[in-house]
N, CA, C and O atoms as CSV, one atom per row, in Angstrom:
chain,resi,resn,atom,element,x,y,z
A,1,UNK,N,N,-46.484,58.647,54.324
A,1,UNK,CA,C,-46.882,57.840,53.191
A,1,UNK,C,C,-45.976,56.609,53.150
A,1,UNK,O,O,-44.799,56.798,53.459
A,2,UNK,N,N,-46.429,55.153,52.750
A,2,UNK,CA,C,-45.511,53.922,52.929
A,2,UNK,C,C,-44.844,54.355,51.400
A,2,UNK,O,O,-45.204,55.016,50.426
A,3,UNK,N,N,-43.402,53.398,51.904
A,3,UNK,CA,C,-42.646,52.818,50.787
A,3,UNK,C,C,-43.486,52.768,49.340
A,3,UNK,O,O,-43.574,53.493,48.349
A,4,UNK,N,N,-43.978,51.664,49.726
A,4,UNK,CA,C,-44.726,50.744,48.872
A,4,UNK,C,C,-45.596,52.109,47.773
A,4,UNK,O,O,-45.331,52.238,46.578
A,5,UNK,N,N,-46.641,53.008,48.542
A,5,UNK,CA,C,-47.523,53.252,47.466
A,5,UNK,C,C,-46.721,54.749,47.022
A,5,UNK,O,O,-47.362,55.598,46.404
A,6,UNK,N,N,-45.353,54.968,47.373
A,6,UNK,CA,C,-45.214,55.794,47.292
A,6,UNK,C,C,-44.283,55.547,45.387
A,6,UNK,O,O,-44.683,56.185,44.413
A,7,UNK,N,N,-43.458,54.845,45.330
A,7,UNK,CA,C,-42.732,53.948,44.904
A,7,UNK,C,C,-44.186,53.177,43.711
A,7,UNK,O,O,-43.757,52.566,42.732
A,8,UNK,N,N,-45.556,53.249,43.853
A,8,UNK,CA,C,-46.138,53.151,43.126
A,8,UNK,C,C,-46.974,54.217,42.337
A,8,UNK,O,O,-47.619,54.158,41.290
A,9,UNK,N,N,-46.726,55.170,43.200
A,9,UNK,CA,C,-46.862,56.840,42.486
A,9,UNK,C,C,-46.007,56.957,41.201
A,9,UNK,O,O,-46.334,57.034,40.017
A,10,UNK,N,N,-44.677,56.942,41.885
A,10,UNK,CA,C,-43.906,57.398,40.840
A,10,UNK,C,C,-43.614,56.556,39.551
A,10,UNK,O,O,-42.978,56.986,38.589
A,11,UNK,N,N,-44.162,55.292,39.651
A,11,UNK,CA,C,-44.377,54.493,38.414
A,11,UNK,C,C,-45.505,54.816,37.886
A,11,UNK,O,O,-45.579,54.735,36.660
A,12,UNK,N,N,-46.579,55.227,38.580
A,12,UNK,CA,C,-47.548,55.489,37.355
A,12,UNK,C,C,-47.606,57.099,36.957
A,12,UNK,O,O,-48.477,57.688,36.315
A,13,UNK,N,N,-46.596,57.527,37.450
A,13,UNK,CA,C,-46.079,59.099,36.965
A,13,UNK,C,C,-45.426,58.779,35.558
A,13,UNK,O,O,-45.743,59.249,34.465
A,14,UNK,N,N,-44.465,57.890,35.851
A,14,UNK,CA,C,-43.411,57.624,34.605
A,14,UNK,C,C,-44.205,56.921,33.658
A,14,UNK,O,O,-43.654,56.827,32.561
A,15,UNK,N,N,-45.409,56.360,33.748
A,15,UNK,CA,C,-46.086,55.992,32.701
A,15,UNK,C,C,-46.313,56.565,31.980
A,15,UNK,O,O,-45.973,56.631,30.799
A,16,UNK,N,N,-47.533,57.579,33.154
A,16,UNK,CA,C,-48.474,58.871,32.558
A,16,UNK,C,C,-47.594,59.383,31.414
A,16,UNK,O,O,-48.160,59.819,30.412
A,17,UNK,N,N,-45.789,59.362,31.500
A,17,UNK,CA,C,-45.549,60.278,30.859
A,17,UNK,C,C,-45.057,59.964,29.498
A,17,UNK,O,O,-44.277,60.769,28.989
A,18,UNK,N,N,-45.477,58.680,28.697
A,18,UNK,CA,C,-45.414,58.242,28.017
A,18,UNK,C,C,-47.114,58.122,27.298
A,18,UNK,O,O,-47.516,57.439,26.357
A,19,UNK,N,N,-47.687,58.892,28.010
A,19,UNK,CA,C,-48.921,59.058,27.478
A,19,UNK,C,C,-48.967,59.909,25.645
A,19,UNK,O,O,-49.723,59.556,24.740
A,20,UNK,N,N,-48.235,60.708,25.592
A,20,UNK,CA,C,-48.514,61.464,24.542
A,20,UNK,C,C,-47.719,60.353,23.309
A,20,UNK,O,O,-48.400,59.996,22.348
A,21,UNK,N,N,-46.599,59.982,23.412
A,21,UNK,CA,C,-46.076,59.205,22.514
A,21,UNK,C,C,-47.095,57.957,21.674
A,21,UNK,O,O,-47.279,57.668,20.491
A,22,UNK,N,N,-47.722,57.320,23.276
A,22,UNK,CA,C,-48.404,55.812,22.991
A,22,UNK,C,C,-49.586,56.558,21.961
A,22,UNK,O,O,-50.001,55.856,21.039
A,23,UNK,N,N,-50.088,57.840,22.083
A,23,UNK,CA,C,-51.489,58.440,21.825
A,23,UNK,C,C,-50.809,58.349,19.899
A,23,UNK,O,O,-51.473,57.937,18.947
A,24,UNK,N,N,-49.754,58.728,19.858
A,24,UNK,CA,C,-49.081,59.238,18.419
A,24,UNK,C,C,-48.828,57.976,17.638
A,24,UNK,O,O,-49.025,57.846,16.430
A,25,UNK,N,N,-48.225,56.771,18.726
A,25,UNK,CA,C,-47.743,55.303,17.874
A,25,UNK,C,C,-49.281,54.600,17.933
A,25,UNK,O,O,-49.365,53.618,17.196
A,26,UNK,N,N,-50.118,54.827,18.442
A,26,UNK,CA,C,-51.595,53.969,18.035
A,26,UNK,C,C,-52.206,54.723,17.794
A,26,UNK,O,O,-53.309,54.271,18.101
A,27,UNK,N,N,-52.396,55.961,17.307
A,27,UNK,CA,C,-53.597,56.317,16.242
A,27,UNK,C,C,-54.486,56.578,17.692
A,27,UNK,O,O,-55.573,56.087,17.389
A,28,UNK,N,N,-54.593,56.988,18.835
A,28,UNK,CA,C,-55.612,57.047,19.469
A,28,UNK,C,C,-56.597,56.019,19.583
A,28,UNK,O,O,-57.648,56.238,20.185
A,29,UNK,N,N,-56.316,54.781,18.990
A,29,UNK,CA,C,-56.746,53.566,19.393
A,29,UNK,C,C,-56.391,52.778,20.325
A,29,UNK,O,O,-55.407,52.941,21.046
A,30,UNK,N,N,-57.469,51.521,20.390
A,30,UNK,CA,C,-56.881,50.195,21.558
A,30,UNK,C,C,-55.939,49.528,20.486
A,30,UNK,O,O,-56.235,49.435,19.295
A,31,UNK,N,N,-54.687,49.045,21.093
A,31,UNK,CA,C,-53.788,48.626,19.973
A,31,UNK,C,C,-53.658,47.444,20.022
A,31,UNK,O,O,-52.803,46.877,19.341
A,32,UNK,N,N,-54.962,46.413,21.323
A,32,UNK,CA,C,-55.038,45.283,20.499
A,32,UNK,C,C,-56.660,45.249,19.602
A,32,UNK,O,O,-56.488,44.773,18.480
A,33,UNK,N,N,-57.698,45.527,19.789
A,33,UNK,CA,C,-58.963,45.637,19.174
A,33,UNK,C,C,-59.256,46.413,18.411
A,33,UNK,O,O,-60.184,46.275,17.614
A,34,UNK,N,N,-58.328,47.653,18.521
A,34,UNK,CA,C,-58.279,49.245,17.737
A,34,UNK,C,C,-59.704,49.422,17.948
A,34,UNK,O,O,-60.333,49.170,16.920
A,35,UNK,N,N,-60.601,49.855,19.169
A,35,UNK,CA,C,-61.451,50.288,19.448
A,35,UNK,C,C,-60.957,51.957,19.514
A,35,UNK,O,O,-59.862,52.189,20.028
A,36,UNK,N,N,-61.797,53.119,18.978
A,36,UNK,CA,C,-61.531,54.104,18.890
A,36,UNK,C,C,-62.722,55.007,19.707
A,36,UNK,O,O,-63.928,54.763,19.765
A,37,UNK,N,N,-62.198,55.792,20.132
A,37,UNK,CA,C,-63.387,57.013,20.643
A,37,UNK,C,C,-63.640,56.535,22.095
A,37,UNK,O,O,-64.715,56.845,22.609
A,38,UNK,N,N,-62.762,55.821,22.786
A,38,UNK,CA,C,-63.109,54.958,24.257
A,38,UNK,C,C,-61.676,55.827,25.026
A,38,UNK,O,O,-60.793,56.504,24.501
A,39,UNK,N,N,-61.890,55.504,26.268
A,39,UNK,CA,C,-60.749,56.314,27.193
A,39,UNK,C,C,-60.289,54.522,26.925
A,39,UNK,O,O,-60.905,53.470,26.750
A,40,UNK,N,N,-58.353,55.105,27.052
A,40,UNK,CA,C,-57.371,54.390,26.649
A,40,UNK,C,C,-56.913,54.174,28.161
A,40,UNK,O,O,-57.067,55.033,29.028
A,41,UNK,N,N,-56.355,52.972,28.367
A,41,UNK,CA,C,-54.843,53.431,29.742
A,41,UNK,C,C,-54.336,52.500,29.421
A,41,UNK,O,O,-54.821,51.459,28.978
A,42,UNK,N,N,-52.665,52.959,29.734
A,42,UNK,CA,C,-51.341,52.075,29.733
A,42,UNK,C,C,-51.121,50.843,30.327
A,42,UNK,O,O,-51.122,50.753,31.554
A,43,UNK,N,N,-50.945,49.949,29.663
A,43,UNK,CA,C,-51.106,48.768,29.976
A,43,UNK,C,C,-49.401,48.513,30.203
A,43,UNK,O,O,-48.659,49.480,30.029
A,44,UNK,N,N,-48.938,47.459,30.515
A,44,UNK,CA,C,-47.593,46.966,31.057
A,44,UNK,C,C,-47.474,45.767,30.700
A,44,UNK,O,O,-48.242,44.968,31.235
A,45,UNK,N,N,-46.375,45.196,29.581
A,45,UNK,CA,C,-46.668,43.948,28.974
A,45,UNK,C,C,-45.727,43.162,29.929
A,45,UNK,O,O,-44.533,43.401,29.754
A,46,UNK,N,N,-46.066,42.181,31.005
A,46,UNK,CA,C,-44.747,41.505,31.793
A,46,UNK,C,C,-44.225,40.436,30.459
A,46,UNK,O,O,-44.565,40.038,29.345
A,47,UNK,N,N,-43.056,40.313,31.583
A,47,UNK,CA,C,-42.535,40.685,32.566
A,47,UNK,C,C,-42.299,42.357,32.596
A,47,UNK,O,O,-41.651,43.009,31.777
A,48,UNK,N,N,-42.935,42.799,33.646
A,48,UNK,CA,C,-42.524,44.415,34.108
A,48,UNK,C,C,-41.099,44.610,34.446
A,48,UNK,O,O,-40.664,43.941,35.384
A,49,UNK,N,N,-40.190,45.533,33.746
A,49,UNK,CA,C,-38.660,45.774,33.759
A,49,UNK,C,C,-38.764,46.714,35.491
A,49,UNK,O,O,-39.822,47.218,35.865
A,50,UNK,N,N,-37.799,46.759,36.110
A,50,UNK,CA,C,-38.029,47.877,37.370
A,50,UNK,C,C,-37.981,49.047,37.242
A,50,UNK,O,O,-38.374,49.693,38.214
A,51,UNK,N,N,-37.434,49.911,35.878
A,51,UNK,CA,C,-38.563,51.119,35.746
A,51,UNK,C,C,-38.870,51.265,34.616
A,51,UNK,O,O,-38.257,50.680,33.722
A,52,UNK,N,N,-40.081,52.230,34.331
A,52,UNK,CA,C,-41.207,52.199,33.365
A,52,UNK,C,C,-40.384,52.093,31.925
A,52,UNK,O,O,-39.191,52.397,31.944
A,53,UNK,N,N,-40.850,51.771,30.976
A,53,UNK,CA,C,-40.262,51.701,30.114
A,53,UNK,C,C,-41.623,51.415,28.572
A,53,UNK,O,O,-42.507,50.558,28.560
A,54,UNK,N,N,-41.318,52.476,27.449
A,54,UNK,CA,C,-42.130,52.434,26.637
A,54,UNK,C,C,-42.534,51.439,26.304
A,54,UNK,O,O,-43.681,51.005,26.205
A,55,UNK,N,N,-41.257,50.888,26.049
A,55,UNK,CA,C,-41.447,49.694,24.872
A,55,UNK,C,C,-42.142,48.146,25.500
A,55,UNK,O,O,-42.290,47.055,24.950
A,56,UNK,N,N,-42.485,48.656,26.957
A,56,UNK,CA,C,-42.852,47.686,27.844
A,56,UNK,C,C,-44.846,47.756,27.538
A,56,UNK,O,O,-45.699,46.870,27.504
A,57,UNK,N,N,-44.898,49.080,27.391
A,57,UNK,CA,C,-46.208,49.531,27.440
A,57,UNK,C,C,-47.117,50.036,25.852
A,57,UNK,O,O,-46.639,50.635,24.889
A,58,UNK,N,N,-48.393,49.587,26.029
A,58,UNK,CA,C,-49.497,49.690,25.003
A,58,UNK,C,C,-50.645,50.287,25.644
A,58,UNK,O,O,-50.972,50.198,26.827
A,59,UNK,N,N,-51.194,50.889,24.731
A,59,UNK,CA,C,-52.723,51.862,25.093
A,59,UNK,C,C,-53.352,50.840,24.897
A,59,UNK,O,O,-53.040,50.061,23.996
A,60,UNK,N,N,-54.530,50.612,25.842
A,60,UNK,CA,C,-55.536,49.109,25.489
A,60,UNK,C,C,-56.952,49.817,26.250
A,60,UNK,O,O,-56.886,50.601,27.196
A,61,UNK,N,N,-58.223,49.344,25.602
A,61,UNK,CA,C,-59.628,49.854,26.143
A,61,UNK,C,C,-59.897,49.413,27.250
A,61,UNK,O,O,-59.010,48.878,27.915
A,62,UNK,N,N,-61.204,49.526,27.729
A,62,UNK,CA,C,-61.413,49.071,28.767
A,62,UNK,C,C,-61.880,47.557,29.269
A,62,UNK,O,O,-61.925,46.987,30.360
A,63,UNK,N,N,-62.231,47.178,27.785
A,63,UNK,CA,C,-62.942,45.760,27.895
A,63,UNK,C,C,-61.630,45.160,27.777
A,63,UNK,O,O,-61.494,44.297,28.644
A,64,UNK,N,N,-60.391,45.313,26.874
A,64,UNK,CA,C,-59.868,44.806,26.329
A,64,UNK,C,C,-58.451,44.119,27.864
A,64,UNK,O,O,-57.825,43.063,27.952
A,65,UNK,N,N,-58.501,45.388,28.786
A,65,UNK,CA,C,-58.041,45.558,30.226
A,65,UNK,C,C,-58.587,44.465,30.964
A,65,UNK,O,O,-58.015,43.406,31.218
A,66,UNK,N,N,-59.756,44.813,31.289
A,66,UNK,CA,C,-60.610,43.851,32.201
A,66,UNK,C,C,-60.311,42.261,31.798
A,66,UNK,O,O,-59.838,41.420,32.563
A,67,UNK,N,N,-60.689,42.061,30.458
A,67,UNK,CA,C,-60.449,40.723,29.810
A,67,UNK,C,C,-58.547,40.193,30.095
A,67,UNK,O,O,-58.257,39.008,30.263
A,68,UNK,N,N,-57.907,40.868,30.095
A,68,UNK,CA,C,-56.593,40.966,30.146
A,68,UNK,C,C,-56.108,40.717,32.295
A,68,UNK,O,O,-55.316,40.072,32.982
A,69,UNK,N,N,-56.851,41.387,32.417
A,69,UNK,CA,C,-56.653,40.756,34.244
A,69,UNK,C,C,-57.399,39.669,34.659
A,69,UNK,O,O,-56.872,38.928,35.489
A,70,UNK,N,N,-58.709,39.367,34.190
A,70,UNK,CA,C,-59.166,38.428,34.501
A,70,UNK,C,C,-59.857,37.695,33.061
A,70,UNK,O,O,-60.683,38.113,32.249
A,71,UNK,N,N,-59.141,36.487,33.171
A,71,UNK,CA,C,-58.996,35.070,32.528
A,71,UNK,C,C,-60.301,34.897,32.193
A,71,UNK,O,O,-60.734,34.962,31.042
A,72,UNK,N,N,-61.138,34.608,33.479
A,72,UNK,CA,C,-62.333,33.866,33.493
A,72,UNK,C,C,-63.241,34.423,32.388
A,72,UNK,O,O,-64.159,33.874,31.778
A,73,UNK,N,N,-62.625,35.941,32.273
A,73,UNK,CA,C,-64.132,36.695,31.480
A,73,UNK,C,C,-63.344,36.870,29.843
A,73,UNK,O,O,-63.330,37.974,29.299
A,74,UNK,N,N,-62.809,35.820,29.275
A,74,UNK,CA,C,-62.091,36.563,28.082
A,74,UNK,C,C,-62.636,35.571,27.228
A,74,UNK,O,O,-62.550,34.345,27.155
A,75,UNK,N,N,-63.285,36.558,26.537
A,75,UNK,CA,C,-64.203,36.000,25.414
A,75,UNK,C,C,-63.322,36.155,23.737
A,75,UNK,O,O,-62.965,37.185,23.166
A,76,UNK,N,N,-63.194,34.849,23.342
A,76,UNK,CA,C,-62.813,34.523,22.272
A,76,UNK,C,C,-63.290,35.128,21.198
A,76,UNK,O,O,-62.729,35.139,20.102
A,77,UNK,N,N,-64.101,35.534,21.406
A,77,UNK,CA,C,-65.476,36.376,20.342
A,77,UNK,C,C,-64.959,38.262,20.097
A,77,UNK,O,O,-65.104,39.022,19.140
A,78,UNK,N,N,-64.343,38.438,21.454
A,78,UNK,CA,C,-64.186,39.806,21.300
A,78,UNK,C,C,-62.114,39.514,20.636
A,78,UNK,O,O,-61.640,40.290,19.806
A,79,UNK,N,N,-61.492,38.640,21.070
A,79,UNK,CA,C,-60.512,38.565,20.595
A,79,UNK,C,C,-60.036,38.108,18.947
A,79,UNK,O,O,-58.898,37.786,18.605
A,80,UNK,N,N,-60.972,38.167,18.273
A,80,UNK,CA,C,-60.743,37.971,16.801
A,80,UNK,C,C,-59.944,38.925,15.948
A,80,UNK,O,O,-59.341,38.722,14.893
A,81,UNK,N,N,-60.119,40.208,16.798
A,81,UNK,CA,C,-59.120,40.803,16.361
A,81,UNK,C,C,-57.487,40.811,16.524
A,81,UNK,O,O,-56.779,41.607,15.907
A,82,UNK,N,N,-57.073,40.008,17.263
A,82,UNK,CA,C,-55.908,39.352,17.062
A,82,UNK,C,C,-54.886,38.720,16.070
A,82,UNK,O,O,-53.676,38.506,16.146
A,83,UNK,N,N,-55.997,38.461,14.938
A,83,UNK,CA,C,-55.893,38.143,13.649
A,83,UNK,C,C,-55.018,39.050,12.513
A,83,UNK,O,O,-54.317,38.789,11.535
A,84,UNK,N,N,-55.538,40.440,13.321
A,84,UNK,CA,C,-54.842,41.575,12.912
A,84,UNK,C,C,-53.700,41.544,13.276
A,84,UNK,O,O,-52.718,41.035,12.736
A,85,UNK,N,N,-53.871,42.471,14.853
A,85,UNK,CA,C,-52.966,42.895,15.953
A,85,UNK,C,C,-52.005,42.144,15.433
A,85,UNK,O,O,-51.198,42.679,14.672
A,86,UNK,N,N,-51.917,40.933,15.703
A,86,UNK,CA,C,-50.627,39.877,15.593
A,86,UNK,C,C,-49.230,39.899,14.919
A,86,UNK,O,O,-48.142,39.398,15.201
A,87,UNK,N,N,-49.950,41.104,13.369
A,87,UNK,CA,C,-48.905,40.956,12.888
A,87,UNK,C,C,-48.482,43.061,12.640
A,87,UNK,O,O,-48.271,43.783,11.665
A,88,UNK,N,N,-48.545,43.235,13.927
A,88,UNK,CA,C,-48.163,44.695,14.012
A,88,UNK,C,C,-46.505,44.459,14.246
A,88,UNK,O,O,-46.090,43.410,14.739
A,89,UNK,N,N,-45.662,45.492,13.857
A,89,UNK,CA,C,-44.394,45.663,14.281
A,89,UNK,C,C,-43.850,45.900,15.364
A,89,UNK,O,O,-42.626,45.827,15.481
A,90,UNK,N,N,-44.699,46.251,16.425
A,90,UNK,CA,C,-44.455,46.855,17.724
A,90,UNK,C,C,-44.275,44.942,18.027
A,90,UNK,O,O,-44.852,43.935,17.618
A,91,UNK,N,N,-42.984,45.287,19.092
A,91,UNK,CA,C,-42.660,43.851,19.693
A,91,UNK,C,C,-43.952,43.748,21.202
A,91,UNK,O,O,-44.570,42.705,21.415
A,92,UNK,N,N,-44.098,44.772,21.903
A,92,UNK,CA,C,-44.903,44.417,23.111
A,92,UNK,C,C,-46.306,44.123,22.417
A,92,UNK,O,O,-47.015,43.438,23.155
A,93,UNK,N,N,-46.897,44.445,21.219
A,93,UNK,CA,C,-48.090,44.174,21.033
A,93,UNK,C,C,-48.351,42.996,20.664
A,93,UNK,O,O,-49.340,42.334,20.977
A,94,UNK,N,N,-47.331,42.640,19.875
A,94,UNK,CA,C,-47.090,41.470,19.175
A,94,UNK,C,C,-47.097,40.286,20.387
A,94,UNK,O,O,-47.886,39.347,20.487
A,95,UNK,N,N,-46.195,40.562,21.094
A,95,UNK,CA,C,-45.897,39.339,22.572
A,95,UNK,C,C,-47.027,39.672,23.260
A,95,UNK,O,O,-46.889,38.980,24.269
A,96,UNK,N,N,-48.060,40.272,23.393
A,96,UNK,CA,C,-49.196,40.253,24.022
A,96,UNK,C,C,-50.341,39.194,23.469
A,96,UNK,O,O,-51.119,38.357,23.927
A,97,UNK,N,N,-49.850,39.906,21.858
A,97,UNK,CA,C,-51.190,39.127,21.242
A,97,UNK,C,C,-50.814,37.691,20.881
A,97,UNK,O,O,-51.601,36.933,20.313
A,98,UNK,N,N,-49.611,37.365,21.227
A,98,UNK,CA,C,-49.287,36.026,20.838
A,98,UNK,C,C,-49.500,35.291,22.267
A,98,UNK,O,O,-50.126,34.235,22.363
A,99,UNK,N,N,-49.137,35.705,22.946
A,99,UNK,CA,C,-49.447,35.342,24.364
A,99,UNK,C,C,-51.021,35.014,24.617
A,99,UNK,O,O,-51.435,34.023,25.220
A,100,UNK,N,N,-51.930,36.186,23.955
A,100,UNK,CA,C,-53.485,35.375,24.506
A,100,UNK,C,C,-53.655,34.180,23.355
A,100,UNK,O,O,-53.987,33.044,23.694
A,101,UNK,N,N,-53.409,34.521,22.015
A,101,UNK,CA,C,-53.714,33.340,21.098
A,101,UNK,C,C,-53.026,32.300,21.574
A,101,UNK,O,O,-53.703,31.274,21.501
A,102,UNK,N,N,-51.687,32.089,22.152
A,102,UNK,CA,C,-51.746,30.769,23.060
A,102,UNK,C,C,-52.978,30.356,23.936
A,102,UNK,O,O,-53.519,29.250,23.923
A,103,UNK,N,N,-53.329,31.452,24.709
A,103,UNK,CA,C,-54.190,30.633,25.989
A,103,UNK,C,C,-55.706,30.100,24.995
A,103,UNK,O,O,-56.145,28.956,25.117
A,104,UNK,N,N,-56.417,31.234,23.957
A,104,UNK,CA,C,-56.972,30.911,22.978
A,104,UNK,C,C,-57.300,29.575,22.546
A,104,UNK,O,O,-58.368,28.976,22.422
A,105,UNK,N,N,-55.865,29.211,22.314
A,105,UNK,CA,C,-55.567,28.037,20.797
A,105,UNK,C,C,-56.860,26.899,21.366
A,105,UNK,O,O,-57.793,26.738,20.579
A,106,UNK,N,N,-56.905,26.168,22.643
A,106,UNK,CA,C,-58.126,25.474,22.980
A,106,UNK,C,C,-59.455,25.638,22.718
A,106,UNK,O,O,-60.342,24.785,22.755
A,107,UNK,N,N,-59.553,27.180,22.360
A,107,UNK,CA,C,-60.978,27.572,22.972
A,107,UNK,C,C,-61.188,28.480,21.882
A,107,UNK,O,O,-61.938,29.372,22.278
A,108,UNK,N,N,-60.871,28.641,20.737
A,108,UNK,CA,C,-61.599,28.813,19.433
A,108,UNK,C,C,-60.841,28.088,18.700
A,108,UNK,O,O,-59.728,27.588,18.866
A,109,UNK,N,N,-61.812,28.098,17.619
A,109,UNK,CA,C,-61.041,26.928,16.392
A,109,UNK,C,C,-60.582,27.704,15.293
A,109,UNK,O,O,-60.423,27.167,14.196
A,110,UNK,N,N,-60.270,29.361,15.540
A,110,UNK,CA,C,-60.230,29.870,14.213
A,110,UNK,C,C,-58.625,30.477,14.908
A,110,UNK,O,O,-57.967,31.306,14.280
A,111,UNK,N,N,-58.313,30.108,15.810
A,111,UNK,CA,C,-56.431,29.959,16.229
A,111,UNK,C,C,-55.646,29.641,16.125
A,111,UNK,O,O,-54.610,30.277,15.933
A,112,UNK,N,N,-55.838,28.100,16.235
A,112,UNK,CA,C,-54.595,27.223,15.291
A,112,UNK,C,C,-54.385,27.117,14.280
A,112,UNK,O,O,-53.485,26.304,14.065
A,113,UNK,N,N,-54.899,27.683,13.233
A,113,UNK,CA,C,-54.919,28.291,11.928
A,113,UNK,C,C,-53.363,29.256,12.182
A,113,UNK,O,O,-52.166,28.985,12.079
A,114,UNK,N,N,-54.312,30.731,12.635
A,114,UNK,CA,C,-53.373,31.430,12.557
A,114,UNK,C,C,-51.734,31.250,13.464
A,114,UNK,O,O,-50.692,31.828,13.156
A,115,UNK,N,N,-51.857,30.654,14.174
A,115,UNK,CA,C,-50.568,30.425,14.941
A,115,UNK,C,C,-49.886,29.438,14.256
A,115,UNK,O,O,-48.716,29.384,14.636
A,116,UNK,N,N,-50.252,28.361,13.098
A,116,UNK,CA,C,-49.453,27.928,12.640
A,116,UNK,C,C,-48.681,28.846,11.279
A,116,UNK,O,O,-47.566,28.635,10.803
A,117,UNK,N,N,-49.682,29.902,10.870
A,117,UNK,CA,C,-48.822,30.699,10.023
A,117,UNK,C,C,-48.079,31.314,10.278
A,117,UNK,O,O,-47.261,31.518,9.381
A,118,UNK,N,N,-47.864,31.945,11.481
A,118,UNK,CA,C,-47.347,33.154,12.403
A,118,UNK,C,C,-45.528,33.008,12.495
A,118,UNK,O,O,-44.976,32.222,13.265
A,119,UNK,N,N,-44.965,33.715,11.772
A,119,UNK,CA,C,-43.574,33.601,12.372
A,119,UNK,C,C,-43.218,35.305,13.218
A,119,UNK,O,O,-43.447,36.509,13.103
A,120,UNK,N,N,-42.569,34.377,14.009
A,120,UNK,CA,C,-42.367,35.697,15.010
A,120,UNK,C,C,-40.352,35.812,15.294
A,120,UNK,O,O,-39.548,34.885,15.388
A,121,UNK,N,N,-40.180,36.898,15.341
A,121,UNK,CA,C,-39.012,37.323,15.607
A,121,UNK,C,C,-38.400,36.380,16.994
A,121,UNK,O,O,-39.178,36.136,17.916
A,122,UNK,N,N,-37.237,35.983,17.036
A,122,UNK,CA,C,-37.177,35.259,18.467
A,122,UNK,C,C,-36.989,35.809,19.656
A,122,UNK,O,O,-36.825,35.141,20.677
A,123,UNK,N,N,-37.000,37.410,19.605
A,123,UNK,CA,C,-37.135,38.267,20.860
A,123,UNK,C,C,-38.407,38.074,21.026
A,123,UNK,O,O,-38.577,37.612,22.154
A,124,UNK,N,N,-39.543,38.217,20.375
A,124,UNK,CA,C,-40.678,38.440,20.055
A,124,UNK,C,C,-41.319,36.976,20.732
A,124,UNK,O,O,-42.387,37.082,21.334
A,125,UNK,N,N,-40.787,35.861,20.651
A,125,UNK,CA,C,-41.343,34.546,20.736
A,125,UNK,C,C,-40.470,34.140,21.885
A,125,UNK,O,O,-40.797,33.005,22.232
A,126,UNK,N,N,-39.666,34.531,22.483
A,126,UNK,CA,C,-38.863,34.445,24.388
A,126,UNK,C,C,-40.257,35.003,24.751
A,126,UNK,O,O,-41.207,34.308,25.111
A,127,UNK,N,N,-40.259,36.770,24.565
A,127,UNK,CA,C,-41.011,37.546,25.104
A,127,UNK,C,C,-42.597,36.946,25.660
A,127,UNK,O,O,-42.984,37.118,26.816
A,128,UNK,N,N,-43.356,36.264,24.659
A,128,UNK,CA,C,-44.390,35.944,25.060
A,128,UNK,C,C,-44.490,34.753,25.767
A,128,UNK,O,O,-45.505,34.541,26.431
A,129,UNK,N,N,-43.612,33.970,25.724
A,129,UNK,CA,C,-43.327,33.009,26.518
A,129,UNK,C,C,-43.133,32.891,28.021
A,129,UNK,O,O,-43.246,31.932,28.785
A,130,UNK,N,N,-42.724,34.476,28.250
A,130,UNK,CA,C,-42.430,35.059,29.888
A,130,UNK,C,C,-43.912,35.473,30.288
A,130,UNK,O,O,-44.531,35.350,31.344
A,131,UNK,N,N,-44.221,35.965,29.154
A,131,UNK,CA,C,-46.038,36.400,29.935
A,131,UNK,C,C,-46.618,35.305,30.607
A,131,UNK,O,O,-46.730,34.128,30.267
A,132,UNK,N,N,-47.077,36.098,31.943
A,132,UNK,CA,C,-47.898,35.774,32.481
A,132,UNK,C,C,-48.519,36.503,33.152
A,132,UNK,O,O,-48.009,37.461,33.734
A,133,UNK,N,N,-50.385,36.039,33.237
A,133,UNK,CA,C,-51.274,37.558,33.703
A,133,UNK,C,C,-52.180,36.417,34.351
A,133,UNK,O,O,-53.197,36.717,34.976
């Protein structure tokens, strides 16, 4: 077995095993859309630390995933719930969701609204500043 996928086993072991916690801190929801009753998986808010780490990671759906790897398909329409999300206490959810309402702010008009109300912690506002997906 290579390095490489072996070394990527055991990171998504150490995820998996943060499965029961993420299930307890989100309600069994997507914890940016809070879509409920959908299969969940662990998402990784970068910058990725070199090993797994909770506070790195959020339960997110499947649309909410897909939209989250690829750019091209992220519909402003399904991200309104951000409005919410935004102002959760969790720091990785928060630097996620501040992170797309940046890329957002062009491309709906109901964003720069909220990002000018938004104060964010300054771990919280480095953090999303490092994202990139």
């Amino acid at each position: 077995m290579s390095k490489g996928l072996h070394h990527h086993q055991q990171r998504h072991q150490g995820l998996n095993q943060f499965g029961k916690e993420l299930i307890r801190r989100s309600g069994a929801k997507c914890e940016l859309c809070e879509a409920s009753g959908v299969k969940l998986v662990v998402f990784e808010v970068p910058p990725i630390p070199p090993e797994p780490d909770i506070d790195h990671c959020l339960f997110v759906c499947d649309t909410c995933l897909e939209q989250l790897k690829t750019p091209r398909k992220r519909d402003p329409d399904h991200w309104h719930c951000l409005a919410r999300t935004v102002w959760t206490p969790i720091p990785a959810v928060q630097a996620l969701a501040v992170y797309l309402l940046r890329y957002l702010e062009n491309r709906a008009d109901w964003v720069p609204p909220l990002l000018d109300e938004l104060y964010l912690p300054p771990e919280v506002a480095s953090w999303a500043e490092k994202i990139e997906l």
